[in-house]
Jmol script that loads the backbone (N, CA, C; Angstrom):
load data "model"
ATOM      1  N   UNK A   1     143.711 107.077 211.096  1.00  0.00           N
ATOM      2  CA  UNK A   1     144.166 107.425 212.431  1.00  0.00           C
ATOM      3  C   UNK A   1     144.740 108.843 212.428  1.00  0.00           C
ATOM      4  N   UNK A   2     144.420 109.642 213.085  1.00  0.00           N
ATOM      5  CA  UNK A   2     144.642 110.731 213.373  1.00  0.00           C
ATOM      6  C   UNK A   2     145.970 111.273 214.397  1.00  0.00           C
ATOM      7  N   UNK A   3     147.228 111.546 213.935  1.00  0.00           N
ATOM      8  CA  UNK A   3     147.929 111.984 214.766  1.00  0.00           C
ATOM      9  C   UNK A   3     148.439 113.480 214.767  1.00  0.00           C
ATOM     10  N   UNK A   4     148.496 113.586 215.780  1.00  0.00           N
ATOM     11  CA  UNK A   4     148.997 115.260 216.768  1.00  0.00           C
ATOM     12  C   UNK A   4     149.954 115.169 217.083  1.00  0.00           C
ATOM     13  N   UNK A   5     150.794 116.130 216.971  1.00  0.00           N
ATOM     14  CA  UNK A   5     152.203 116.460 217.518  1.00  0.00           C
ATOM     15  C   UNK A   5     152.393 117.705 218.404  1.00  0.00           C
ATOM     16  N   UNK A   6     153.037 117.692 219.519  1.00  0.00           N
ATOM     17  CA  UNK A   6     153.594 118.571 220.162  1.00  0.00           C
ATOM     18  C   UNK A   6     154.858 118.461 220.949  1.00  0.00           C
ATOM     19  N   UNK A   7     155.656 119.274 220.425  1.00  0.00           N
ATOM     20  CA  UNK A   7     156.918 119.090 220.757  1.00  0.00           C
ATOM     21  C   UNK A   7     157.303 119.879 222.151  1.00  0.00           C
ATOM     22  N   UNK A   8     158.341 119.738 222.579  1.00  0.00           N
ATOM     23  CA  UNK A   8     158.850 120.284 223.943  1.00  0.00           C
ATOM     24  C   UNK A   8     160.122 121.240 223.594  1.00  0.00           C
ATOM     25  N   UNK A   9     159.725 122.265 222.533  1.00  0.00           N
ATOM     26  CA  UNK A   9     160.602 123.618 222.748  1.00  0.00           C
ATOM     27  C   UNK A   9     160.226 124.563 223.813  1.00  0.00           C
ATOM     28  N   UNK A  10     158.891 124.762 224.419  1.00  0.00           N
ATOM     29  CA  UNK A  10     159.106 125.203 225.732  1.00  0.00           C
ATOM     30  C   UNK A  10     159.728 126.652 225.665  1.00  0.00           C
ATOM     31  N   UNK A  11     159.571 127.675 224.925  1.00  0.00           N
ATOM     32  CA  UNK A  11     160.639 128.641 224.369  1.00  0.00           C
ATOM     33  C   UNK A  11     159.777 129.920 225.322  1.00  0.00           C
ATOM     34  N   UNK A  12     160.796 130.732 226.102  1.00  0.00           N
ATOM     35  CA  UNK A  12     160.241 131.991 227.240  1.00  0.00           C
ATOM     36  C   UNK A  12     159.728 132.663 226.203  1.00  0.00           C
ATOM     37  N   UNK A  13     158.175 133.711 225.973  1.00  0.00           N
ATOM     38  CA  UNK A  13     158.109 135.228 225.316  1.00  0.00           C
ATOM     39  C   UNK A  13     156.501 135.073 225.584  1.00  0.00           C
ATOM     40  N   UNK A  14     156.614 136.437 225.146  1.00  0.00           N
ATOM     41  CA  UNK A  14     155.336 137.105 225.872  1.00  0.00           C
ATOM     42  C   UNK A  14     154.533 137.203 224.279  1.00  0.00           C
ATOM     43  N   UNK A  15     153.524 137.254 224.294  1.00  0.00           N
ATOM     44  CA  UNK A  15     152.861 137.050 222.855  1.00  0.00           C
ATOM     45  C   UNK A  15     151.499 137.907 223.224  1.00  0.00           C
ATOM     46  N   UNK A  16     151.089 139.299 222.917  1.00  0.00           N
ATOM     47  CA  UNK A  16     150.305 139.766 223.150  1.00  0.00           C
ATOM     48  C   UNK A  16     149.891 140.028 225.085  1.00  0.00           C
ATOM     49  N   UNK A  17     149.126 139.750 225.577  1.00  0.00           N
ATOM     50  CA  UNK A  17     148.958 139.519 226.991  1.00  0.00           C
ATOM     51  C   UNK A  17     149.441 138.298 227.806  1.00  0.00           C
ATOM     52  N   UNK A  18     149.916 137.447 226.922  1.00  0.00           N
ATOM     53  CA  UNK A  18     150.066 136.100 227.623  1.00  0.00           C
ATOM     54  C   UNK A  18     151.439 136.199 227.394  1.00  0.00           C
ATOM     55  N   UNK A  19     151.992 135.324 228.536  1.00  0.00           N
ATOM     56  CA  UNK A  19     153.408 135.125 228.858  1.00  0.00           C
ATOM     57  C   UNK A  19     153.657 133.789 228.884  1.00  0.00           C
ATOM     58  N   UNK A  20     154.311 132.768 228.921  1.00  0.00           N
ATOM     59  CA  UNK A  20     154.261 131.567 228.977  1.00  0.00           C
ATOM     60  C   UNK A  20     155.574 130.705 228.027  1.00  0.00           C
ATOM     61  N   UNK A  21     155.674 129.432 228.199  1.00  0.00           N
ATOM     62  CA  UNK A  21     156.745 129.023 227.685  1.00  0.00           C
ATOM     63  C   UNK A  21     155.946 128.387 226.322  1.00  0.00           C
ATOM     64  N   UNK A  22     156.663 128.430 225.262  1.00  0.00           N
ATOM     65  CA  UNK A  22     155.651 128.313 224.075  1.00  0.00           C
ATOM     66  C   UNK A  22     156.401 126.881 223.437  1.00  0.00           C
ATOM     67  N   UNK A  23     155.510 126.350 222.926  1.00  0.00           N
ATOM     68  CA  UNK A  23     155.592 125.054 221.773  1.00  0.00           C
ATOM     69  C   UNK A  23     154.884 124.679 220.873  1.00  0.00           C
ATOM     70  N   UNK A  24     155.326 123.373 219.744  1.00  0.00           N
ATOM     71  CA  UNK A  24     154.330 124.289 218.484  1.00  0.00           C
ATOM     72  C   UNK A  24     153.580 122.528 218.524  1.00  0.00           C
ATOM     73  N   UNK A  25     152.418 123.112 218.146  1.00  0.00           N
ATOM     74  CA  UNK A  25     151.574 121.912 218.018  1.00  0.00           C
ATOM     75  C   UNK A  25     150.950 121.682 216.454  1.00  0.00           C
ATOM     76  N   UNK A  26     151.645 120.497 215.991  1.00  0.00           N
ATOM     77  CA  UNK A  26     151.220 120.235 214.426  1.00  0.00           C
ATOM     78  C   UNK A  26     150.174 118.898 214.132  1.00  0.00           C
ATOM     79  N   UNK A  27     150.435 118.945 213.324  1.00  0.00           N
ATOM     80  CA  UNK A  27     149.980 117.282 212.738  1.00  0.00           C
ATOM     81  C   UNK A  27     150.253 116.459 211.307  1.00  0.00           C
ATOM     82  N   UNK A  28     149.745 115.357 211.410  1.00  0.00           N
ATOM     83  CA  UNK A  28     149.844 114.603 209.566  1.00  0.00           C
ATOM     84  C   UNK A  28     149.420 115.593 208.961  1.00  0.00           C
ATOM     85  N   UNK A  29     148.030 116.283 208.716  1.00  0.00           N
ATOM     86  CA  UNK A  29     147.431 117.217 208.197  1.00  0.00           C
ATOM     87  C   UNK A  29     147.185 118.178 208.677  1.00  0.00           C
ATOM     88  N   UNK A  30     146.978 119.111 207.717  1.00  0.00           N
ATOM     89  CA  UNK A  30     146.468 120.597 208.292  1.00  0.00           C
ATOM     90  C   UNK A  30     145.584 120.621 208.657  1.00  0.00           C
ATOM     91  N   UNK A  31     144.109 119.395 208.419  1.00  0.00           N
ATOM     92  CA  UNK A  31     142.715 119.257 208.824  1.00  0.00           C
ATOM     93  C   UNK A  31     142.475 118.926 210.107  1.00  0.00           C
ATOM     94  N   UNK A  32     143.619 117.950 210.191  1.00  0.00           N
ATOM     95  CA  UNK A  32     143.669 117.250 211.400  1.00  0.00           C
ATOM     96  C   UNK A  32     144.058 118.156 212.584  1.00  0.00           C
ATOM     97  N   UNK A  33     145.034 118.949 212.188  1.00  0.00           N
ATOM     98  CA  UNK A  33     145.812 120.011 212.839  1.00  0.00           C
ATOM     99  C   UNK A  33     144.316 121.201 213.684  1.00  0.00           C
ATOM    100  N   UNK A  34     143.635 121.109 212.767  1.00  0.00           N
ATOM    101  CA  UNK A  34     142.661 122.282 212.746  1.00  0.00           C
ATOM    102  C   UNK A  34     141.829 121.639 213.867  1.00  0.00           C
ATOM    103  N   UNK A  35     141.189 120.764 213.413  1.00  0.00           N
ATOM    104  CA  UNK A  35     140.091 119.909 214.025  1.00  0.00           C
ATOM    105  C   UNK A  35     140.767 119.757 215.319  1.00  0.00           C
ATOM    106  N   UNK A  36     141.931 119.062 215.833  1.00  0.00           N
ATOM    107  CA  UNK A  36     142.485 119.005 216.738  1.00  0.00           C
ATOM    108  C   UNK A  36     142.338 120.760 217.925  1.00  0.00           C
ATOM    109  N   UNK A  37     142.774 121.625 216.952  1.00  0.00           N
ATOM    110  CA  UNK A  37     143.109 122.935 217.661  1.00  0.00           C
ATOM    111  C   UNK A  37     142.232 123.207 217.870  1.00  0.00           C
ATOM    112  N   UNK A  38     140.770 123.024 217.533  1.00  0.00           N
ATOM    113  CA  UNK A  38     139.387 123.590 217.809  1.00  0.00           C
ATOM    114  C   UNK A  38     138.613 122.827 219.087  1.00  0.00           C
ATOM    115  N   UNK A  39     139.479 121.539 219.823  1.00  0.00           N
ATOM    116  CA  UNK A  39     138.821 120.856 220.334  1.00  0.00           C
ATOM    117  C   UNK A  39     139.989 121.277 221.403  1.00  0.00           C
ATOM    118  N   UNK A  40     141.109 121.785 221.603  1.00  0.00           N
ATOM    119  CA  UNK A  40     141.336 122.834 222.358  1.00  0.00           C
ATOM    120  C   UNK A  40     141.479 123.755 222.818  1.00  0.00           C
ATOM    121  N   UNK A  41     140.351 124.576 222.345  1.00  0.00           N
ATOM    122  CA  UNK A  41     139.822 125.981 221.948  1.00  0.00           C
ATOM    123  C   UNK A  41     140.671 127.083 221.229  1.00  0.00           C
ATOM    124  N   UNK A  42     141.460 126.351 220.132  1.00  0.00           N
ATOM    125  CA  UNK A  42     142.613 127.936 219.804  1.00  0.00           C
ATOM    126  C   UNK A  42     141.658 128.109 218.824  1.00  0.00           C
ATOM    127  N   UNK A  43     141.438 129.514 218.430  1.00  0.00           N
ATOM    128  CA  UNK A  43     141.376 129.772 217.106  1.00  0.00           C
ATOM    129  C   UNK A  43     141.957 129.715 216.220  1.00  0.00           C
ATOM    130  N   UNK A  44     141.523 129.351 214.955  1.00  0.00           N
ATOM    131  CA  UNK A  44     142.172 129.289 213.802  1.00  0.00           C
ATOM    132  C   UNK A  44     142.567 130.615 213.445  1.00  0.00           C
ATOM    133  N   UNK A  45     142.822 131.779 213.756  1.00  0.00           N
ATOM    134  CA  UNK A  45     143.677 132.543 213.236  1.00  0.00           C
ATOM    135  C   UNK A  45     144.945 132.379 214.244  1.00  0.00           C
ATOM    136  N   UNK A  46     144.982 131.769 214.993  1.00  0.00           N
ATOM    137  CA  UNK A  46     146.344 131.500 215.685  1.00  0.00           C
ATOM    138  C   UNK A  46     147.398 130.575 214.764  1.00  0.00           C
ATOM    139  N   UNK A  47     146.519 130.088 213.961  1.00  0.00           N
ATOM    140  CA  UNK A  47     147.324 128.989 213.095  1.00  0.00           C
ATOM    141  C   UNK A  47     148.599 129.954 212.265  1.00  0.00           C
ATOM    142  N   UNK A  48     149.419 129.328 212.522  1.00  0.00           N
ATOM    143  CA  UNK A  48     151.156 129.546 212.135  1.00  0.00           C
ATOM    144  C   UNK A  48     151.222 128.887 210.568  1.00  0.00           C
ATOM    145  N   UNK A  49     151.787 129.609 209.866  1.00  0.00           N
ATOM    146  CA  UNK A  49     152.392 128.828 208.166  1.00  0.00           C
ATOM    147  C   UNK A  49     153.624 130.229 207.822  1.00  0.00           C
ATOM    148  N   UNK A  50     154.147 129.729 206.988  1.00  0.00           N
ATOM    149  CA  UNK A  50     155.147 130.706 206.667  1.00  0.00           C
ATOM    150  C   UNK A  50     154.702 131.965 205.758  1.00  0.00           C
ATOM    151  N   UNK A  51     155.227 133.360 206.010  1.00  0.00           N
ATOM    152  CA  UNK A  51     154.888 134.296 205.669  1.00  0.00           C
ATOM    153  C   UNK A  51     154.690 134.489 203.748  1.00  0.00           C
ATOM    154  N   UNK A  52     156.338 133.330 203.498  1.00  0.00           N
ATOM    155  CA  UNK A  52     156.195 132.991 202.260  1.00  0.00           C
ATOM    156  C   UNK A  52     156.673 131.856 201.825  1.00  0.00           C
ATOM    157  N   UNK A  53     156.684 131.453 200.820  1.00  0.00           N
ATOM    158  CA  UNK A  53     157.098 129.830 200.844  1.00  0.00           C
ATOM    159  C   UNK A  53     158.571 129.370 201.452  1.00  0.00           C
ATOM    160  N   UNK A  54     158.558 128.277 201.680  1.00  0.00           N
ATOM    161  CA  UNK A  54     160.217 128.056 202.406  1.00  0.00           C
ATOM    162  C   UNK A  54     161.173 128.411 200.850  1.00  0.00           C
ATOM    163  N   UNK A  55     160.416 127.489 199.520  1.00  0.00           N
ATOM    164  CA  UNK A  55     161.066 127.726 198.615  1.00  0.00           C
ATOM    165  C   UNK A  55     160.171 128.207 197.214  1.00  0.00           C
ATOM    166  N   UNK A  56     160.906 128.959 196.586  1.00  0.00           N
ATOM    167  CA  UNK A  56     159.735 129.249 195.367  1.00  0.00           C
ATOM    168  C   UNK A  56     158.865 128.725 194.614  1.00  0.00           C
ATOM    169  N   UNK A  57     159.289 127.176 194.940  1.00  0.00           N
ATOM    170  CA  UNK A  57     158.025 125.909 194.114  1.00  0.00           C
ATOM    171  C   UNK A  57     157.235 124.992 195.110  1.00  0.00           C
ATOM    172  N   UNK A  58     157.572 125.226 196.842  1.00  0.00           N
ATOM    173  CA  UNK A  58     156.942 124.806 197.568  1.00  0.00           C
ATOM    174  C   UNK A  58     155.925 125.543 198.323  1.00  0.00           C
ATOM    175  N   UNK A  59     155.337 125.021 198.954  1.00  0.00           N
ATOM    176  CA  UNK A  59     153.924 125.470 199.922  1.00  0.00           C
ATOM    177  C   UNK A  59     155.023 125.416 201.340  1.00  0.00           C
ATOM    178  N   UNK A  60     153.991 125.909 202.276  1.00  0.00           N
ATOM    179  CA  UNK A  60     155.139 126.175 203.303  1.00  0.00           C
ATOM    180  C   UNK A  60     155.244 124.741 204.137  1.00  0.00           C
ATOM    181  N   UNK A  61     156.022 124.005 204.693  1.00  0.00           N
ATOM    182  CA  UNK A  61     155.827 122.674 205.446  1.00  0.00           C
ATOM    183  C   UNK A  61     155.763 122.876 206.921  1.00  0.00           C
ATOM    184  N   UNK A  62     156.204 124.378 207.882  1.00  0.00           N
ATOM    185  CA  UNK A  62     156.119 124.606 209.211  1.00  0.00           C
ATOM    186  C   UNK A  62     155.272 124.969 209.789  1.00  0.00           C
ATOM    187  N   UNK A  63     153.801 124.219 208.734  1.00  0.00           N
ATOM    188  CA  UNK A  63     152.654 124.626 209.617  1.00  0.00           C
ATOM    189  C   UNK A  63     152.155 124.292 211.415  1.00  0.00           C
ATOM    190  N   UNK A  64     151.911 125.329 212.084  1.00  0.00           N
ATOM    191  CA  UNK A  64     151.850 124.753 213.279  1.00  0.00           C
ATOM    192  C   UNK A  64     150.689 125.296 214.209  1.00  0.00           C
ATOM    193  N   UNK A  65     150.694 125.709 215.134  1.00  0.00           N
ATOM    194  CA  UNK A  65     149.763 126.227 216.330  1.00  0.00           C
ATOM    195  C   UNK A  65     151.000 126.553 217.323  1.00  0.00           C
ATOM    196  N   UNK A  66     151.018 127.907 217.974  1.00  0.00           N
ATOM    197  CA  UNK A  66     151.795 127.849 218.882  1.00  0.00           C
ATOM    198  C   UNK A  66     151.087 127.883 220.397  1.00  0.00           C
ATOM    199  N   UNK A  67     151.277 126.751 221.304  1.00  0.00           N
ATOM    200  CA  UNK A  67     150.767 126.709 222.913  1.00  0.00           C
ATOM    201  C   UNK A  67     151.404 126.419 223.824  1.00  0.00           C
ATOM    202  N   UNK A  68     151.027 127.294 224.956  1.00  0.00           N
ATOM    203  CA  UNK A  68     151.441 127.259 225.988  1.00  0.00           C
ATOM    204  C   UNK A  68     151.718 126.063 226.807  1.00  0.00           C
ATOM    205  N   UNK A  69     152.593 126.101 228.273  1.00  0.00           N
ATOM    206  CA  UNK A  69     152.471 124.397 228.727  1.00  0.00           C
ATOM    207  C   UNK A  69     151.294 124.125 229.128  1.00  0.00           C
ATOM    208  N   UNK A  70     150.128 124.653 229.352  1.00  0.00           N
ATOM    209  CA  UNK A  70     148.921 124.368 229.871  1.00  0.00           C
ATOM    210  C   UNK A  70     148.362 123.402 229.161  1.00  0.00           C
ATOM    211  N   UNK A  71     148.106 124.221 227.868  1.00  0.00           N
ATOM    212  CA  UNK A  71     147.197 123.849 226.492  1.00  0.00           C
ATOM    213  C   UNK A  71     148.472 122.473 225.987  1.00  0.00           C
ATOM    214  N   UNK A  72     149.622 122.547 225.876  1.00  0.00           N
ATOM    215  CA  UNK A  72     150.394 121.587 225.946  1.00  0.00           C
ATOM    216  C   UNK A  72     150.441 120.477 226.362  1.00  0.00           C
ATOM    217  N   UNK A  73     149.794 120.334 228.011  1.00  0.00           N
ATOM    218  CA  UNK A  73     149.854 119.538 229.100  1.00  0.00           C
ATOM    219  C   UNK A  73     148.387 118.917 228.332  1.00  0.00           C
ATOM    220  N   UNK A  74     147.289 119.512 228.065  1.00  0.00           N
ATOM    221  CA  UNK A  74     145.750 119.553 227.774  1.00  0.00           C
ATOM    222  C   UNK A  74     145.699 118.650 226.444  1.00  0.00           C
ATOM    223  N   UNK A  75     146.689 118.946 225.255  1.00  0.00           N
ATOM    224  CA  UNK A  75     146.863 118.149 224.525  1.00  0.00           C
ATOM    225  C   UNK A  75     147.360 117.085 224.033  1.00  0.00           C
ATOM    226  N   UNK A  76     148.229 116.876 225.712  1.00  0.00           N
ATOM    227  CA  UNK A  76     148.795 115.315 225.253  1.00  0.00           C
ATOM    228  C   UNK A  76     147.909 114.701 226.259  1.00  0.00           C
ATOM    229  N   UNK A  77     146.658 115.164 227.161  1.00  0.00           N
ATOM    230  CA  UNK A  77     145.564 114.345 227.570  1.00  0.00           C
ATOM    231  C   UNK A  77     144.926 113.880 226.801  1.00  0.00           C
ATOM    232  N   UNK A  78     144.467 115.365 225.634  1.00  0.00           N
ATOM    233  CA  UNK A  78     143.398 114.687 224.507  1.00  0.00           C
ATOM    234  C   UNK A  78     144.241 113.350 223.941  1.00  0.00           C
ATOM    235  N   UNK A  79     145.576 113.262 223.958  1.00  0.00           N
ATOM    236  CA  UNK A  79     145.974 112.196 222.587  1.00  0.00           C
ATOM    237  C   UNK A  79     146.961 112.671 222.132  1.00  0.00           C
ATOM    238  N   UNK A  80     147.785 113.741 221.777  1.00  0.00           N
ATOM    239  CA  UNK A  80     148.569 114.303 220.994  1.00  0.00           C
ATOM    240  C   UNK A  80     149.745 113.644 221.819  1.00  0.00           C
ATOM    241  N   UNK A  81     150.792 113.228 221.017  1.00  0.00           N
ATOM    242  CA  UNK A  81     151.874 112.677 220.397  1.00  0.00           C
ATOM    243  C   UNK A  81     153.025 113.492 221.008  1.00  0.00           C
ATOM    244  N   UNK A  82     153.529 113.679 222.392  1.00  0.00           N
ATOM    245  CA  UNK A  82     154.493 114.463 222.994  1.00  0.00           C
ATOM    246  C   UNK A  82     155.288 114.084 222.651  1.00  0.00           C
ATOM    247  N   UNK A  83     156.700 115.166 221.450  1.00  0.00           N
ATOM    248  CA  UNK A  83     157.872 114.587 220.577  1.00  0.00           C
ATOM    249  C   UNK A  83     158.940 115.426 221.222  1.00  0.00           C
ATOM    250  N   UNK A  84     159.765 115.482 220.750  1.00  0.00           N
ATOM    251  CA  UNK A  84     161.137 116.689 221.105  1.00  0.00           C
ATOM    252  C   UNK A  84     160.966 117.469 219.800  1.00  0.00           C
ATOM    253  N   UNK A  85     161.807 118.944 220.166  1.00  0.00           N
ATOM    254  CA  UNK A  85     161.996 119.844 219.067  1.00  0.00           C
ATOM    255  C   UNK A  85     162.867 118.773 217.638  1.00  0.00           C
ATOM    256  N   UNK A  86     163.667 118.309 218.123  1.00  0.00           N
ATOM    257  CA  UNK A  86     164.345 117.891 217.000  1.00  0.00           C
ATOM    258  C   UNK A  86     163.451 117.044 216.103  1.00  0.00           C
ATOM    259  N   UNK A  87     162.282 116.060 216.307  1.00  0.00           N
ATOM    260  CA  UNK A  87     161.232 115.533 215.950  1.00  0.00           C
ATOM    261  C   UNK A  87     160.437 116.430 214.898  1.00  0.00           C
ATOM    262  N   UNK A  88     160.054 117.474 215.678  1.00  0.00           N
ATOM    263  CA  UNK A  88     159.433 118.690 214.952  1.00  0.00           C
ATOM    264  C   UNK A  88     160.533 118.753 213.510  1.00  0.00           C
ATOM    265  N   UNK A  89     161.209 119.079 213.698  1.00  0.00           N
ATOM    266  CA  UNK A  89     162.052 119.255 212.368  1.00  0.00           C
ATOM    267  C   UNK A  89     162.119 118.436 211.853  1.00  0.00           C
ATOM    268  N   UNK A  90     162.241 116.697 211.828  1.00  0.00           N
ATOM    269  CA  UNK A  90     161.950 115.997 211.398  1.00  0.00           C
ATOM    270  C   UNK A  90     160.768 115.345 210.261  1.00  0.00           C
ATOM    271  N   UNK A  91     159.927 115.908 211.000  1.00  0.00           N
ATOM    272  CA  UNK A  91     158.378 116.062 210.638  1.00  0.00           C
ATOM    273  C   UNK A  91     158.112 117.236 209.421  1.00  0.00           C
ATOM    274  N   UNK A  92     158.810 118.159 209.565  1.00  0.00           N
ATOM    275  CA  UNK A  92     158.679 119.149 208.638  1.00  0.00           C
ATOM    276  C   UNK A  92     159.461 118.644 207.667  1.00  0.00           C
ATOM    277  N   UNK A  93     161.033 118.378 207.631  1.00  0.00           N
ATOM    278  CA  UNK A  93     161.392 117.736 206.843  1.00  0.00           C
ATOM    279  C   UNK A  93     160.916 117.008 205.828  1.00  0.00           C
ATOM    280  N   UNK A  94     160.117 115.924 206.745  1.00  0.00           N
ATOM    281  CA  UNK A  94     159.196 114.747 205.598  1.00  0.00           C
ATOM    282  C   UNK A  94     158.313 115.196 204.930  1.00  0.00           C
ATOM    283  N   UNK A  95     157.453 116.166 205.857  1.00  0.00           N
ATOM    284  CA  UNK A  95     156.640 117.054 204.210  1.00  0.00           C
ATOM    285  C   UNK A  95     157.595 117.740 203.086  1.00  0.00           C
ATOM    286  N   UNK A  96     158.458 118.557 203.295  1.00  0.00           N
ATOM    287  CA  UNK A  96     159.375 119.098 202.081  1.00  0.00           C
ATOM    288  C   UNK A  96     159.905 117.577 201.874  1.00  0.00           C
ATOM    289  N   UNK A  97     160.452 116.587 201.951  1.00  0.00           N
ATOM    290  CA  UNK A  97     160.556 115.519 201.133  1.00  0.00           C
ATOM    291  C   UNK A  97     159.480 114.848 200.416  1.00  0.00           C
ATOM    292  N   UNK A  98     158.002 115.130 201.226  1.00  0.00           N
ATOM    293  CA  UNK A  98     157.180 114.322 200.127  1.00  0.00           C
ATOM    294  C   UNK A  98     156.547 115.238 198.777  1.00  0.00           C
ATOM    295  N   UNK A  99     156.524 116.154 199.578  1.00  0.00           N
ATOM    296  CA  UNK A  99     156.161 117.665 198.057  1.00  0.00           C
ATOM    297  C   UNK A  99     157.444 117.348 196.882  1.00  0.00           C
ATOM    298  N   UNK A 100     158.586 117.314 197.455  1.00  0.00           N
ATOM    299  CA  UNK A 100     159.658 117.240 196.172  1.00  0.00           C
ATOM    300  C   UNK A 100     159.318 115.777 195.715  1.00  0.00           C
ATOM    301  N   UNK A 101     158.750 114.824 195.847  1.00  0.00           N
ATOM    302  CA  UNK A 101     158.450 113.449 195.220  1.00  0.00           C
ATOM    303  C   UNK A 101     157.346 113.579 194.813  1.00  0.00           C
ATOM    304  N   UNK A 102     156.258 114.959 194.843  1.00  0.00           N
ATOM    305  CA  UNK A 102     155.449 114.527 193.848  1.00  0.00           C
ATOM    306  C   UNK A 102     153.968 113.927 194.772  1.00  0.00           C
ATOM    307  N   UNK A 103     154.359 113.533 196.468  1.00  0.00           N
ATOM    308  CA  UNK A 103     153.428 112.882 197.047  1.00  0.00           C
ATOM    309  C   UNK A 103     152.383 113.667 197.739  1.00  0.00           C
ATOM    310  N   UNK A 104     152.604 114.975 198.438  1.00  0.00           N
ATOM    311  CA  UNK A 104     151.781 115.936 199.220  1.00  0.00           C
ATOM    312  C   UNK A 104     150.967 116.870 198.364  1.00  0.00           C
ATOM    313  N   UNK A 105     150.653 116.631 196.892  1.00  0.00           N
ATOM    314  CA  UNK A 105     149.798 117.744 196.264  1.00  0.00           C
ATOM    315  C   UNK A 105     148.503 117.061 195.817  1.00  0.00           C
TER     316      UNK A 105
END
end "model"
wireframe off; spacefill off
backbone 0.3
color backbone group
């Protein structure tokens, strides 16, 4: 089963030409994440990961997509999993908890 996340940070800024209130759209996987984002037309170079690891023995866990409320609104039609910001952190959390157990590699 395939789940999508998008949370409701909703955050004001202008990002190149577009203006809009922004939120980050993740998933269980990065595949899933992808596959998902392609079936709402983002490109994959829009895809978000950290510049460098959160920590020196981890991979980054805040992988995301950042979208607008449109594409927002569009993805909890497809199916995606409308959470709160605090969720989001949650979620990231559990990947840096399952990498330190040894379970996400």
């Amino acid at each position: 089963m395939v789940t999508v996340y998008v949370d409701n940070f909703r955050r004001p800024a202008r990002v190149g030409r577009i203006s809009g209130r922004w939120s980050h759209l993740t998933a269980d996987t990065e595949q899933e994440l992808h596959d998902f984002a392609a079936k709402l037309g983002l490109r994959r170079d829009w895809f978000q990961t950290c510049k460098r690891p959160c920590h020196s023995f981890l991979p980054c866990v805040h992988w995301h997509y950042d979208v607008v409320d449109a594409k927002r609104e569009e993805a909890i039609r497809l199916g995606a999993k409308g959470i709160d910001i605090r969720e989001f952190g949650a979620i990231t959390s559990g990947r840096r908890q399952a990498l330190l157990a040894g379970e996400g590699q």
